[in-house]
C-alpha positions in Angstrom: -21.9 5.5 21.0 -19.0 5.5 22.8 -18.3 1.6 21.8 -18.4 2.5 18.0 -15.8 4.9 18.4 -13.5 3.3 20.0 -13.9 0.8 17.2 -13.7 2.8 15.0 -10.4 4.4 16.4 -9.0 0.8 16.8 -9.3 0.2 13.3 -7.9 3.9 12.3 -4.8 2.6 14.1 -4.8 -0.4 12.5 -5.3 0.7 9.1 -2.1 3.2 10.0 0.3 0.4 11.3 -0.5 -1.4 8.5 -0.2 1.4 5.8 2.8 2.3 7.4 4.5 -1.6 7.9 3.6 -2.1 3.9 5.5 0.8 3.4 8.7 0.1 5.2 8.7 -3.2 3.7 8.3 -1.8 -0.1 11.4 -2.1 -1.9 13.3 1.2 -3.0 15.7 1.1 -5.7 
């Protein structure tokens, strides 16, 4: 149980950083 969480936290990060690098790198204009 406690292995799929922490999966499942890792990937929460993940999907964060990423969400949040993609937004940096949008272009505003």
């Amino acid at each position: 149980v406690f292995a799929l969480i922490a999966v499942v936290g890792i990937l929460s990060m993940l999907l964060v950083v990423a969400a949040s690098v993609a937004y940096l790198m949008l272009p505003r204009g």
